[in-house]
Each structure stands twice: as C-alpha cells, then as structure tokens.
C-alpha positions as CSV (number, residue, x, y, z in Angstrom):
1,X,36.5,-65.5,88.3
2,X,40.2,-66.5,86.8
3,X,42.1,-63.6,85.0
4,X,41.7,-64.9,82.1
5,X,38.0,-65.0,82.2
6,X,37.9,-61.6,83.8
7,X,40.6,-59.9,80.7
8,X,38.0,-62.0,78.4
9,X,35.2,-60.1,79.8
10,X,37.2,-56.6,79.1
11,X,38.5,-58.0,75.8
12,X,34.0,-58.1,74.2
13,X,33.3,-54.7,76.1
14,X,36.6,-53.3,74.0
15,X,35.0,-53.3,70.5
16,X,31.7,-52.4,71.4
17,X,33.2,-49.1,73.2
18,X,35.5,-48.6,70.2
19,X,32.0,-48.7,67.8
20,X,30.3,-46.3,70.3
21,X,33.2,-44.2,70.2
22,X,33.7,-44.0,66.2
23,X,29.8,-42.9,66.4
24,X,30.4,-40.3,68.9
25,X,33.8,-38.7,67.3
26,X,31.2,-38.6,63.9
27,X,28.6,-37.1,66.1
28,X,30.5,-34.3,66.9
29,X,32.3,-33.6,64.1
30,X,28.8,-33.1,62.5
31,X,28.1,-30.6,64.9
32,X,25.7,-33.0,67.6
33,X,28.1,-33.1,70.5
34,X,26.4,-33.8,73.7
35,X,27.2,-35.4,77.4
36,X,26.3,-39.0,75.8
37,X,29.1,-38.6,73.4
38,X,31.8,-37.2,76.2
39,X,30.4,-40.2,78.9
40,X,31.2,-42.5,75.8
41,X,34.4,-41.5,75.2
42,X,35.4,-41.6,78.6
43,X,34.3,-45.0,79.1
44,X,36.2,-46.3,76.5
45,X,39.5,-44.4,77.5
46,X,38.5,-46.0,81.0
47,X,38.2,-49.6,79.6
48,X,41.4,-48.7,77.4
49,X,43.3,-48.1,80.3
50,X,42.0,-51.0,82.4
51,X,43.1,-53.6,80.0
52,X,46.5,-52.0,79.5
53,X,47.0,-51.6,83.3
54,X,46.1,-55.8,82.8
55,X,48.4,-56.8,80.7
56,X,51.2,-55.1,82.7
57,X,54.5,-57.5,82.4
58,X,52.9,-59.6,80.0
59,X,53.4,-60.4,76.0
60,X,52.3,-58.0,73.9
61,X,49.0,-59.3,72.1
62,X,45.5,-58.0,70.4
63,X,44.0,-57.4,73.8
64,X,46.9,-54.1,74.0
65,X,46.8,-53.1,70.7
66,X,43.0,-52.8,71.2
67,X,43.4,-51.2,74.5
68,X,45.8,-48.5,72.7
69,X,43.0,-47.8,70.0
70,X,40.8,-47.3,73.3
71,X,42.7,-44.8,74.6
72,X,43.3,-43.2,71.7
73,X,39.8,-43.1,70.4
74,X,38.4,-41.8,73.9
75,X,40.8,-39.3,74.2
76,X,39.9,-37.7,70.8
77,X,36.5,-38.3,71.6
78,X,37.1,-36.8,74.6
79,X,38.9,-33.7,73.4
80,X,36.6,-33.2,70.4
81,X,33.2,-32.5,72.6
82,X,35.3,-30.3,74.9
83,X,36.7,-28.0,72.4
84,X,33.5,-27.9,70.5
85,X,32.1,-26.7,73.5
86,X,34.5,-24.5,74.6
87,X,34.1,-22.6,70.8
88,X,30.4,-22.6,71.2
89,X,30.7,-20.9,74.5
90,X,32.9,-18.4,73.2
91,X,30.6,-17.9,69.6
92,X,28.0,-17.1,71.7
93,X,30.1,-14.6,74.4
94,X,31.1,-13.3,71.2
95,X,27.4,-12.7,69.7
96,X,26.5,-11.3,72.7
97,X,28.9,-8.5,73.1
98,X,27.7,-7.6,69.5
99,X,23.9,-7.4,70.2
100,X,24.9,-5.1,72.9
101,X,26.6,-2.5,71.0
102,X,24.5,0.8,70.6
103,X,23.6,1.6,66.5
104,X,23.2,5.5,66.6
105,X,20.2,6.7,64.3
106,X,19.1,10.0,63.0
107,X,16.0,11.7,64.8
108,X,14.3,14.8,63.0
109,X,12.7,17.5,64.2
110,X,9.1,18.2,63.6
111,X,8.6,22.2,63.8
112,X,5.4,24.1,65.5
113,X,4.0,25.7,62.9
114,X,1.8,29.2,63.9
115,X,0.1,31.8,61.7
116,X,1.5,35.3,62.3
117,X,-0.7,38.4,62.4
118,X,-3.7,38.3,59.5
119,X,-1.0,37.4,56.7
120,X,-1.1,33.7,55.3
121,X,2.7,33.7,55.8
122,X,3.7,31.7,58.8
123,X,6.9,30.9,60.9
124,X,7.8,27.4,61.1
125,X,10.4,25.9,63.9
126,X,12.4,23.6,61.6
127,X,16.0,22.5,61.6
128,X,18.0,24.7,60.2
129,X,21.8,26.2,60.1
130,X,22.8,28.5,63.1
131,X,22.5,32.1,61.7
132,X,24.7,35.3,62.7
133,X,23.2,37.2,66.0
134,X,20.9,40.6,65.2
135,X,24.0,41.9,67.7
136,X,26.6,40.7,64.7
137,X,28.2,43.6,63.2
138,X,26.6,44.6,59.9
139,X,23.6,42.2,60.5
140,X,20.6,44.5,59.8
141,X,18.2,41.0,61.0
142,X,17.7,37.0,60.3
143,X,15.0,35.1,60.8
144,X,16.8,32.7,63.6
145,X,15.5,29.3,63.8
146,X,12.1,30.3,62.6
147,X,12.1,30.5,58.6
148,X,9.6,32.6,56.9
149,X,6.6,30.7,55.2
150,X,6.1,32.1,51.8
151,X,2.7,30.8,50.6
152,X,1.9,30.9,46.8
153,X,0.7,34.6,45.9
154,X,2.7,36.5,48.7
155,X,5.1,38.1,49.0
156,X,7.6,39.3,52.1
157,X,8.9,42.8,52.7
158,X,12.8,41.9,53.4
159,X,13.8,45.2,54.7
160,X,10.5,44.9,57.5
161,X,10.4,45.0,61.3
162,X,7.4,43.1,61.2
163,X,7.2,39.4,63.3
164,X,5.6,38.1,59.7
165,X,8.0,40.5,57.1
166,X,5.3,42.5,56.1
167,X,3.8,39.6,54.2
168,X,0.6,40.0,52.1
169,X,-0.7,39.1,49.1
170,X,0.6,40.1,45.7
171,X,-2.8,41.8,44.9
172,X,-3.0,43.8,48.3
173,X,-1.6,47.7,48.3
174,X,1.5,46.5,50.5
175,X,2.3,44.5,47.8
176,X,5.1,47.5,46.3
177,X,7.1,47.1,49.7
178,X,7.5,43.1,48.8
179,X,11.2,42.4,47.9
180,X,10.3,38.8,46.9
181,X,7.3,37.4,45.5
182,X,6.0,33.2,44.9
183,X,3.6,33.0,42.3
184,X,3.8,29.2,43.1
185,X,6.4,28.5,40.2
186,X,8.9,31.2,40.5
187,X,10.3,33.8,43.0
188,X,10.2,37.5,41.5
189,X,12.2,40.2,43.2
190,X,11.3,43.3,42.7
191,X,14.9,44.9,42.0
192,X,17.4,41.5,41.6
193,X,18.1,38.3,42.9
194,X,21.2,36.1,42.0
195,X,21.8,32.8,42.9
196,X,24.7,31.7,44.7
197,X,26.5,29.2,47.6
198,X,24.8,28.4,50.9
199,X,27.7,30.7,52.7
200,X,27.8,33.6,51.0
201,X,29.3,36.6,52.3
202,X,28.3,39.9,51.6
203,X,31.4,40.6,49.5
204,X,30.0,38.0,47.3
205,X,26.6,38.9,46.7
206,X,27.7,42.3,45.5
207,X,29.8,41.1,43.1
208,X,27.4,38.3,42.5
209,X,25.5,38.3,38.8
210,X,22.0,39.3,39.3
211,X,18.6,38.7,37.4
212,X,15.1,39.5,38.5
213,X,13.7,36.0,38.9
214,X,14.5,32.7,39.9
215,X,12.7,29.9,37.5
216,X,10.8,26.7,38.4
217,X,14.0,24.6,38.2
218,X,16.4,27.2,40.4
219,X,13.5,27.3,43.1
220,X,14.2,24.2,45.0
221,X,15.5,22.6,48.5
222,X,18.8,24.1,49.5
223,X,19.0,27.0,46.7
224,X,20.2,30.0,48.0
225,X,19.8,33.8,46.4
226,X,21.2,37.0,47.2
227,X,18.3,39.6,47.2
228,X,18.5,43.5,46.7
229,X,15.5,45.3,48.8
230,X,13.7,48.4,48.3
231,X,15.9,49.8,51.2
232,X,18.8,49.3,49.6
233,X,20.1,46.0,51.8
234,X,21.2,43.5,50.4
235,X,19.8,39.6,51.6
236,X,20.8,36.5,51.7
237,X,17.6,34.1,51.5
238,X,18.2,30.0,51.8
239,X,15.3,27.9,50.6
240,X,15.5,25.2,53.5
241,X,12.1,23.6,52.2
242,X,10.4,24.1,48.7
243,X,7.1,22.1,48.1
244,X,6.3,23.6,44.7
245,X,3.5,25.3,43.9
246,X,2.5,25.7,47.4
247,X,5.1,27.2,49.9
248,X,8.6,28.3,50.2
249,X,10.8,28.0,53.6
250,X,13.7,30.5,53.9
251,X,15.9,31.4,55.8
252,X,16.8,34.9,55.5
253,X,20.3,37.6,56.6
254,X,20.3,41.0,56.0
255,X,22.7,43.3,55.6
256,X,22.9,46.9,57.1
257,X,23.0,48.9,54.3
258,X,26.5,50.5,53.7
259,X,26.5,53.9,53.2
C-alpha cells in the first residue's frame, strides 16, 4: 500500500472518530460517562496524532486541520470522563463519611413503680433533679430519686418518717396529720402552700405569699409549692408528673424546723 492510499485510509476513519467523539463529550456532559466514551476518545486522539505524525514535513492541508480537531476533541473527551469520575469518586467518599457520623438521641427512663405499706400512695423511680443529701445541713428529709405518688383522695403527712409519708385517705382518722391533700382537681394544705420557682431556697419560701390551695390550673407538670406542715417545717414539693384527676408525682425537701 502507497502512502497516499494508506493517509487516505486514516483521512475516512478521521470523521467517523470525530462523530463518535462529539457523541461521547455529549454523553458525559449529560452525566452517562462510561469506558466506551474514554476508549472513544482515546482512539480519536490516537488517529489524531497518527495523521499529524504523517504529514510531518509536508504542506499543510485538510488532512492536519482534521488531525488537530482529533486531538483536540479526544483529549477533551478524554479529560471530561476522567474528572467526572474523579468527582463521583469523591461525592461518594464524601457521602460516606456522613452516613458514618453518630446522631445522638434522647433515651427516657421508665421507673419501677411499687405500692408501699397498705396506703394507695406509691413510690415511683422516675427521672428527676438531684436532691440535697438527708446529711445536708438543715435538710430535715427528701424523697431522693423516688417521688411520692399522691393518688386522688389522699393525702401525705410531710413532716413523717414513714417509707409511704404517712399517706391515707382523706376519710381515714390519720387524715389530720396530712399536710397536703388531692381531691383529684386541687391540692389542699392544711396550714399554707405558695407557689413559687423550681429552686427555691428556704429564705424564699418564708417570705413567699401563701394561700391554702392550689387550683386546677396551678396543679400541673413542673409547678412547684412551698408547704407549711403541722410540725412546723417548712417544704418544698415539685410536681414532676401531674395526670389530673388521678395522681400527682412530687418531689419533696424539708426543712429542719428553726427554732
């Protein structure tokens, strides 16, 4: 085969390439790069570079300025399907660093509830703020981590020794020792009860201004009271849960009684 004939074959494979490789640069600039589209670029640049390394020392003619397109059209091809690769690799290095990173979520505590003594007020281990130690100076007693269950018609002696606080009903003869009484829509003390903030100190609840009852909207989740007992302490009982018209959760501190 004569040179001319040979350059005449490279001269119809040229323009095919170049179509192949206008498909593949649309290919993967809509987002369908695969190997076809890199072998077709590379071919072209291949054939490109053939027919320029041809034409070497000659006149300048289509056959060159075809060759150029080539090589300029595989090359972009070229470069096109390896950085679209390249930023899929490092989308999906990316997405995977994020799957792997932790979400931290709430858990709750479900309590033990357990009836105490023949009363129908109950101790419930629920979550609840740390309370002073028994051992604290001027702490008379809390309930700890266990709040008293106040059922509707009881009532709780505040000033008690008792593990269920002298709890009884509001009909039964203990019922004059109860410092706070449910009747399912309000809380009755029996000397005075005065709502104030979650951390009260004693300083405030004696300068706090009192009332004997707390009313169906005051009784709910989170109110707090300060209570005066028949021992002359003074309380301070947090509501922690409140399902109205059935039970009362609270968290209790009292006082020693100053002298």
């Amino acid at each position: 085969m004569t040179e001319n004939e040979s350059g005449h074959g490279w001269r119809w494979l040229l323009p095919i390439s170049l179509a192949a490789d206008v498909s593949a640069v649309l290919a993967v600039l809509s987002g369908s790069a695969s190997t076809a589209a890199l072998v077709i670029g590379v071919v072209t640049l291949l054939i490109g570079v053939g027919l320029v390394a041809a034409k070497i020392g000659k006149p300048v003619d289509k056959v060159v300025v075809l060759a150029v397109a080539g090589i300029i059209a595989g090359t972009a091809t070229v470069t096109a399907v390896t950085t679209r690769a390249l930023t899929a690799t490092t989308a999906r290095a990316s997405d995977t660093t994020t799957s792997t990173t932790g979400t931290t979520g709430t858990t709750g505590t479900t309590g033990t509830t357990g009836t105490t003594g023949t009363s129908s007020s109950t101790t419930t281990a629920t979550t609840t703020a740390a309370a002073p130690s028994e051992d604290a100076p001027g702490i008379q007693r809390t309930s700890k981590d266990k709040p008293i269950q106040l059922t509707d018609g009881y009532g709780v002696d505040l000033d008690s020794k008792a593990l269920d606080w002298g709890a009884a009903r509001t009909s039964s003869p203990d019922a004059s020792k109860h410092d706070l009484k449910y009747d399912g829509s309000y809380l009755w003390a029996s000397k005075d009860l005065a709502p104030v903030k979650a951390d009260a100190t004693l300083e405030d609840c004696i300068t706090a201004g009192y009332d004997h009852v707390a009313r169906y909207e005051e009784v709910t989740t989170g109110a707090t009271f300060c209570v005066k007992t028949n021992g002359k302490s003074i309380a301070r009982v947090h509501l922690a849960n409140v399902v109205p018209g059935d039970v009362l959760a609270l968290d209790v501190l009292v006082w020693t009684p100053r002298p």
